[in-house]
N, C-alpha and C positions, 0 to 999 in steps of 0.2 A: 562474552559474546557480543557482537556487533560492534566492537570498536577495531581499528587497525592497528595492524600491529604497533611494535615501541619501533618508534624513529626517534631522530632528534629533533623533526616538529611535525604536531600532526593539525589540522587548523583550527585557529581560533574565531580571532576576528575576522572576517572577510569584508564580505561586498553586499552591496542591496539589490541586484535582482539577476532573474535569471530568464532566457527568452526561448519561450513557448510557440511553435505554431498551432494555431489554433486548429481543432480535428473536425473533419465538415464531412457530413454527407455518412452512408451506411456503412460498415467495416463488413468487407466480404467473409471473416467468418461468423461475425452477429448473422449473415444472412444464410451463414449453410447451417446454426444450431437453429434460425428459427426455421430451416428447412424442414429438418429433423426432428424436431418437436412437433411440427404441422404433419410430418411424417405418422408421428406415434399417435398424436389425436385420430386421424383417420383410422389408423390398427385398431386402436383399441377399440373404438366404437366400430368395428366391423369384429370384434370377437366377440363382444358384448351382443349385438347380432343375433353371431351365430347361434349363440349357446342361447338366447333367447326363445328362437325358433323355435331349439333343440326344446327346449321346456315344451314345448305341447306337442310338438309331431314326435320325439323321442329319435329322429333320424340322424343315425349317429353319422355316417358315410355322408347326408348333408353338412351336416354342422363340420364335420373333419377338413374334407371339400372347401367349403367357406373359409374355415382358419386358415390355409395350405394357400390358398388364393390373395388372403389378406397377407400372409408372411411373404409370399413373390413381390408383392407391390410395395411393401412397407421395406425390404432388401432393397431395392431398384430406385427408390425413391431416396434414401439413406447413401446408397453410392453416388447415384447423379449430383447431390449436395454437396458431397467428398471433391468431387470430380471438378464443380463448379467453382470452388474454393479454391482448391489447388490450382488450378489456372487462373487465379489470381493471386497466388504467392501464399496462401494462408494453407496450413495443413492441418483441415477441421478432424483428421481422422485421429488426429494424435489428443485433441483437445475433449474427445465426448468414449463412453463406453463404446463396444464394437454395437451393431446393430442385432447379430444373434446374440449378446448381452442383453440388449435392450428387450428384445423379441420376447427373450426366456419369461424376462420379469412379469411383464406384461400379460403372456399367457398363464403363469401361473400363478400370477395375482387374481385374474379373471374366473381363473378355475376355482380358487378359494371363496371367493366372491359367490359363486354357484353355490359352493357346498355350502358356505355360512347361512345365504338365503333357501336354500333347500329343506335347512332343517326342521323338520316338525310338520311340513308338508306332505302329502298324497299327489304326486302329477298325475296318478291316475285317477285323479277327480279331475275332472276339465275346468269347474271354476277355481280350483285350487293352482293348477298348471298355470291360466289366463294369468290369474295376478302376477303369478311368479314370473310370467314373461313380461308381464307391465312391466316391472318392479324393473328386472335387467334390460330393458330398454331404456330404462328413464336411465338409468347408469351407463349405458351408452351413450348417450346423450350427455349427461356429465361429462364425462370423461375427455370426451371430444371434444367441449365447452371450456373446461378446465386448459385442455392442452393448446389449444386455439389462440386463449387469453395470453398464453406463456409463449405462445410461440410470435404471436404481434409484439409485446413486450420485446423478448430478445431480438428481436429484429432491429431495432432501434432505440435503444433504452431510453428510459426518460422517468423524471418525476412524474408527469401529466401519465405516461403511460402506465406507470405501474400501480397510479389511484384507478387507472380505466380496467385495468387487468383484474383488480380487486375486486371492483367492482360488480365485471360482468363473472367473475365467480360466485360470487357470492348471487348473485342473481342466479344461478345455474344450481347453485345449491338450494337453494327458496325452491326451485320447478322441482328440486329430485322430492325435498321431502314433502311437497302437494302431490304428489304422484307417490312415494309410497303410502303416505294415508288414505290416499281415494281409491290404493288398490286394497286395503283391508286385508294383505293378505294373514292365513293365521303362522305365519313362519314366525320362529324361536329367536332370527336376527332381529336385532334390534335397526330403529334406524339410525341411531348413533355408529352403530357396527357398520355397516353397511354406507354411511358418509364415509366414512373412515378411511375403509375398505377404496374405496377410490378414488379418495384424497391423495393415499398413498400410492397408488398407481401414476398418479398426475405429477405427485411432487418425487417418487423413484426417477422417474424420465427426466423432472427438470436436476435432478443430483450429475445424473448419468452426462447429461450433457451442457453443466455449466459448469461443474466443476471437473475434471479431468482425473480420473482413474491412473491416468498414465504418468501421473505425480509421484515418486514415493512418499509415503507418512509414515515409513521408520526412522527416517536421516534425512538429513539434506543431500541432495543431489547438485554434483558439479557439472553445471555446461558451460565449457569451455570453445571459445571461436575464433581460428586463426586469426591473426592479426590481418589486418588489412580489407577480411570479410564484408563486402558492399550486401546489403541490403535493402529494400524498395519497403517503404512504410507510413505512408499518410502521405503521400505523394513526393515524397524525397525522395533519395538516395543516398545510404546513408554508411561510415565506416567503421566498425567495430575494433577500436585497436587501444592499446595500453599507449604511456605516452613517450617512451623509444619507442615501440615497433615491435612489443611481444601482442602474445594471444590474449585477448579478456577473459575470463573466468566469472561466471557471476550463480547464485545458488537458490533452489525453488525448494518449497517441501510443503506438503498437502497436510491438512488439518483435517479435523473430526466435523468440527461445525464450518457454516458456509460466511465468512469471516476472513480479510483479508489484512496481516501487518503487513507493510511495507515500508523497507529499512534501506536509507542509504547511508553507505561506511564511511567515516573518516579517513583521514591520511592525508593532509597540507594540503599547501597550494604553491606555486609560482607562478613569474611573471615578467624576469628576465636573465639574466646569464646567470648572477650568484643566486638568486634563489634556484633555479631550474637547473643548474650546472656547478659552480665550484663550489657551492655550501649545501645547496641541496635543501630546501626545507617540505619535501613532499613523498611521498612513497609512488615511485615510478612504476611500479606491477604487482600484477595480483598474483599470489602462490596460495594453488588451489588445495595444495595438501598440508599448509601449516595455518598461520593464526587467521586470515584472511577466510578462511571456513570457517562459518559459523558452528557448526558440527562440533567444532575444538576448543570451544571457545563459551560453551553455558553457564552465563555468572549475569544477576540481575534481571533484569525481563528478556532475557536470553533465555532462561535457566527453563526449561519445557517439562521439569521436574517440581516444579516448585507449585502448589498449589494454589499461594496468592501470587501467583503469576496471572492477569488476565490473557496474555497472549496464548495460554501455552495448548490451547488447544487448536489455535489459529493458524491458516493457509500462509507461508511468509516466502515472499520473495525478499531477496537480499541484493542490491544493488552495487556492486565492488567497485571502490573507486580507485585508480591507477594515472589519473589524467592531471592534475595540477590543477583543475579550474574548477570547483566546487560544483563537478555534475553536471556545469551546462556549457560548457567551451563548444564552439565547433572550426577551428583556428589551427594552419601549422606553420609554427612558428621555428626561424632561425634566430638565438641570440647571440650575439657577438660579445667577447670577451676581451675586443682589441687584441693587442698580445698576447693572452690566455685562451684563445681560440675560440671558439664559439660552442652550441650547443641547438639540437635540433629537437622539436619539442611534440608530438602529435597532441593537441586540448583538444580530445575528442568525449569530453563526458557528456555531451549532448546525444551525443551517435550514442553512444554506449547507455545509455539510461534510456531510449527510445527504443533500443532493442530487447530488453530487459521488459518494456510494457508492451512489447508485440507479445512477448512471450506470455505474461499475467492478464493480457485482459484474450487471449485464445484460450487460455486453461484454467481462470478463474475469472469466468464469461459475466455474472451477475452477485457479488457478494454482498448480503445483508448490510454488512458494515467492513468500513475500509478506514485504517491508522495509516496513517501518513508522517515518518516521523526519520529521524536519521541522527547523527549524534557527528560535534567538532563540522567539519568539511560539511558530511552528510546531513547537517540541521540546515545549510541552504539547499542543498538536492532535494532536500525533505520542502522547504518553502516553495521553491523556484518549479520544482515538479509536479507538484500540488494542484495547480489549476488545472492540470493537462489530462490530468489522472483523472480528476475531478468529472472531463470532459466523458471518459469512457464511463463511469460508475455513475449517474446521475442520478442513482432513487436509493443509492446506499447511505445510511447512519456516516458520515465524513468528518476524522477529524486531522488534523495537523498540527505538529507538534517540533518544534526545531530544540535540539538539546545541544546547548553551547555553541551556539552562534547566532548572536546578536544583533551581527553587521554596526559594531563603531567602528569606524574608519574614516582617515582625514578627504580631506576634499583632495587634495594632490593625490590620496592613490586613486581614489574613484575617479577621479580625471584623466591620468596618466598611464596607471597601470592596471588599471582594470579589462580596460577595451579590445587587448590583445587577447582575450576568450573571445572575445565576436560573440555576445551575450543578444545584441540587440538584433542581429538577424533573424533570431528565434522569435522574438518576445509574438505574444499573443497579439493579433491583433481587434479580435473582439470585446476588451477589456478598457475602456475610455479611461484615460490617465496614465497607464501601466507604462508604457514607452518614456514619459516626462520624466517619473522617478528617476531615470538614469541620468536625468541632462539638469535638475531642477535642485541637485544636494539633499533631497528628503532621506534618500536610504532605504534600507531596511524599513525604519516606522513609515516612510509615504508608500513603501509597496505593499504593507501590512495594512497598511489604511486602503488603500485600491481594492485589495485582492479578499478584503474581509465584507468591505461594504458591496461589493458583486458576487460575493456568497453569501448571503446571510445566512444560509441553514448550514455552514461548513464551522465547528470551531478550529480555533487558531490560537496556537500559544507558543509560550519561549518559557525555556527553565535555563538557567543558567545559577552558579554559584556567586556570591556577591563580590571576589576577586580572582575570578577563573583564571587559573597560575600556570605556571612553567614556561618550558619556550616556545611548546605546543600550544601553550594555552590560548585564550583568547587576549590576553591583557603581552602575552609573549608578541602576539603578531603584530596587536596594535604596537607595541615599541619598535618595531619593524618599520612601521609607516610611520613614525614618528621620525626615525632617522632612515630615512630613504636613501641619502647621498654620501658618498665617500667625504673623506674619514670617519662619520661616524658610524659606520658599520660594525664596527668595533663594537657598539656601546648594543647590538642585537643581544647577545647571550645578557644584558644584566636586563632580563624582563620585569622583575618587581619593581623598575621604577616606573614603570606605568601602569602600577598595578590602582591607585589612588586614581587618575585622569582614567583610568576605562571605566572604574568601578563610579563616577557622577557624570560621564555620556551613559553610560548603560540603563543607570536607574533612570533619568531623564526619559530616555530615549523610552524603555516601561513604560513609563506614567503615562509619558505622552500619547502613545500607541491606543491604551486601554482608556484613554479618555479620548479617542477620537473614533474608535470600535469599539465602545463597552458591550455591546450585546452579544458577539462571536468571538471576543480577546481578551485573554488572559495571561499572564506573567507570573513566573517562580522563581524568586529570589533567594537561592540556601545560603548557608551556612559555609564561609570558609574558603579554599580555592582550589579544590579539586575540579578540574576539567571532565567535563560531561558525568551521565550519570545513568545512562542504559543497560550500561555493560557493569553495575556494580551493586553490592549488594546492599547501600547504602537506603536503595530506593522504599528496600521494606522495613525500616527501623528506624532511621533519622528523622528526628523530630527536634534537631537543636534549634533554639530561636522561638520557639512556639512556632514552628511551621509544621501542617500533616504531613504525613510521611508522602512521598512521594507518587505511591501505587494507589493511595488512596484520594490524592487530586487526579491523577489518569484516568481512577475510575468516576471519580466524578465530573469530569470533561464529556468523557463516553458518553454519559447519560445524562448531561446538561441539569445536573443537581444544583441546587444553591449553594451545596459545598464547594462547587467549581469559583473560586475567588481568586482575586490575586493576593498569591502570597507575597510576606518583603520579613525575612529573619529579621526579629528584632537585634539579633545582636549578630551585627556581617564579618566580624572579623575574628570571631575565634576559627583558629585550626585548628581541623578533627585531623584524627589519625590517618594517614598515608595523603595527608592534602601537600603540594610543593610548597616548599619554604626553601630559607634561602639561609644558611647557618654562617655565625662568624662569630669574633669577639672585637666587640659587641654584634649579632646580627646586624645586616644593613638597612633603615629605613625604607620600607613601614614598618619592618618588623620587629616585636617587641618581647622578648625574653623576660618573661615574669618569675624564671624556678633558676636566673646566674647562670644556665649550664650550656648557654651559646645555644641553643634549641630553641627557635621562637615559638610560639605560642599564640602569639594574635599579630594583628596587624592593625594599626593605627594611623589614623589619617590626620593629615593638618584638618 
């Protein structure tokens, strides 16, 4: 799962950065759930109310009355937000439960709440009734406090905001249990029961409408968008298309807890005629019914079956990549082949990866924690998206993780062939430095160094193998950029010989990184040269080298353990089973056959 299908390159090495516009101001459906959340504080605390009343007058036809009054207004108020949204391009009705969902919960949570505090009471005693209407008033008053706090919060997320949200909850909870103890009543609920009791009422509502019901969580669902599809989203205009001119395909699937992975896929890159046109080294479209579905595809933290999977209970959007530009092109490009003809190119993974987060931050509104992570191509989508996403999720656990892709690359391709993605039109411009990296030769380590020290609560790392192999590989592309110019095009397919020269840029380029962001950067250096390692099984058992297994640094990133270190295999060149090698008699340097039988075995450096 989550890698692209087999081509004959899928990417390695690329490029150092990717261009972000920075997101400013309110997102019109942050303002119709905080509508709706402000919707459901007022409900509740008008049922809470009624049934309070109800406690000492016994008037059932009032209290009925009251609920039927509070259900019109809380309807009416719930569509107007629907309504408000949609005319501005967000379709908040597809992103939250229906509102008679919401309604149901609510009433009959409320009703519960009655019968729990009821028990063991007399209402036909009048000081018994009193308290008990205290009681359900002070939980009106929660409730609507509770929902209040969530509803300013989703309105405009933030770190600042969701220490304030906590805060005045938790203040709100302080008044409810002074007000049960000063009402004495002698009822059987406990106040433990009864926090609870409308905790859950508060955090139902924020499930209902931050995460989206209209997800499947048995499979992934494919949404598929004609080619050429323009859409309006943080004040662009932007076009959804594959890079000939088919449909995008991209896949969402709801989880159990409130938890977002976020995966962008491999599959090459180009950049001008032979790459993009007569050799081909990139996967031109998405096919939504074969490997390109994650669905088809569960092996390694993919696997939703596997128990030391941390993701597999997790919300994932899948970001499919089709565009040649690792995720952030926005460029269309004619290449010319002189004689050979040319070749017309849409690099639209910019467009296509912004549409993808219209769609994740409408129907996974506010999640606890967000991985940020993508494998080959997709470990720069995964880098270069990072900030952006960052921008909509501000009070989530963030971490970022790029799986084989490095970014070593020579100065002549970042010079020359980079720029035809129109990288820098995007780039952030909130971000002091961020724009240099393109023009300054730092790469990948000065964007890692930018983009770690302006998040400090975000971590940030790279796994890579210590000679990530084949033509796909990363050490494949960089032989690419190494011989850029005819004749030696020829010399692309023998990528082991740049297997040595990637593999002391790469560790460098490590070191360097984590010692200019030790506190949010970290680096995994395995064993061998298999290319990426999300989609494999290797992540829950390989320990060659004295490195931990792979699932076990992940999870000590998550959770900012001291386990979280940088790893470096003590020994980088044995190959493990199914890593690319390169057979002959003798093998061809690095490679080293230790068993005669033309099967190398390790790889050895000058």
């Amino acid at each position: 799962m989550f890698l692209k299908r087999a081509v004959p390159w899928t990417l390695g090495a690329v490029i150092a950065l990717s261009p972000i516009a920075a997101h400013a101001g309110t997102y019109p459906g942050n303002k119709c759930l905080a509508s709706k959340q402000g919707a459901a504080a007022t409900k509740c605390a008008a049922i809470f109310k009624a049934w309070s009343k109800f406690e000492q007058d016994g008037d059932t036809a009032k209290r009925d009355a009251a609920i039927a009054k509070a259900t019109t207004k809380f309807a009416a108020a719930w569509q107007k937000a629907e309504d408000k949204s949609a005319a501005k391009g967000v379709n908040c009705a597809d992103s939250t439960a229906t509102s008679a969902s919401v309604e149901s919960d609510i009433d009959n949570a409320v009703s519960d709440f009655i019968t729990a505090l009821n028990g063991g009471l007399n209402l036909g005693d009048k000081t018994q009734a009193k308290c008990a209407a205290s009681i359900a008033g002070s939980a009106a008053k929660k409730c609507q406090a509770f929902l209040k706090a969530e509803s300013k919060f989703i309105g405009k997320p933030s770190a600042a905001g969701a220490t304030k949200r906590d805060a005045d909850k938790a203040k709100a909870s302080g008044k409810f249990s002074a007000d049960y103890t000063k009402a004495a009543c002698p009822t059987t609920a406990t106040e433990s029961d009864l926090e609870n009791r409308v905790d859950g009422i508060s955090d139902g509502v924020v499930t209902s409408t931050t995460v989206s019901p209209n997800v499947d969580d048995t499979q992934f669902t494919t949404i598929t968008v004609p080619a050429f599809t323009q859409f309006d989203y943080n004040g662009q205009t932007l076009q959804a298309v594959c890079s000939k001119g088919t449909d995008y395909s991209y896949f969402v699937k709801r989880g159990t807890v409130n938890k977002l992975l976020y995966y962008f896929q491999g599959g090459g890159a180009c950049w001008d005629f032979l790459t993009c046109g007569l050799i081909g080294t990139f996967d031109p479209d998405v096919d939504p019914n074969g490997f390109d579905n994650p669905q088809n595809a569960q092996v390694g933290l993919g696997d939703q079956s596997n128990l030391a999977n941390p993701f597999k209970d997790w919300n994932v959007v899948f970001v499919s990549y089709c565009t040649g530009d690792i995720h952030f092109g926005h460029s269309e490009q004619f290449y010319s082949g002189g004689g050979l003809g040319s070749v017309h190119i849409e690099h639209h993974g910019y467009d296509n990866a912004q549409l993808v987060e219209k769609f994740a931050r409408e129907h996974f509104a506010a999640p606890d924690e967000v991985y940020v992570t993508g494998s080959s191509a997709g470990a720069y989508g995964a880098f270069f998206n990072a900030p952006l996403i960052r921008e909509i999720y501000p009070a989530a656990k963030f971490s970022v993780l790029g799986d084989a892709g490095n970014g070593v690359v020579t100065q002549e391709f970042l010079d020359n062939k980079f720029p035809v993605w129109n990288f820098a039109a995007n780039l952030p411009t909130n971000i002091p430095g961020l724009a240099d990296t393109l023009t300054n030769g730092t790469g990948i380590p000065g964007y890692t160094e930018v983009v770690a020290n302006f998040f400090p609560d975000v971590a940030w790392a790279h796994y890579a193998t210590a000679f990530d192999g084949g033509t796909g590989g990363q050490t494949g592309f960089y032989n690419v950029m190494l011989n850029l110019h005819p004749p030696v095009v020829a010399e692309w397919l023998n990528w082991w010989h740049a297997s040595c020269a990637w593999n002391d840029v790469m560790v460098q380029q490590a070191q360097d990184t984590a010692a200019a962001a030790p506190n949010n950067y970290r680096y995994y250096i395995g064993t061998g040269s298999r290319h990426t390692m999300f989609g494999s099984n290797k992540v829950y058992t390989d320990t060659t080298g004295g490195v931990p297994t792979i699932v076990d640094w992940i999870n000590a990133m998550r959770d900012r353990t001291p386990a979280w270190t940088n790893v470096h295999t003590s020994n980088e060149g044995i190959l493990l089973a199914g890593d690319p090698r390169q057979n002959g008699n003798p093998p061809p340097p690095p490679f080293v056959d230790d068993n005669a039988d033309n099967v190398p075995d390790r790889i050895s450096c000058p």
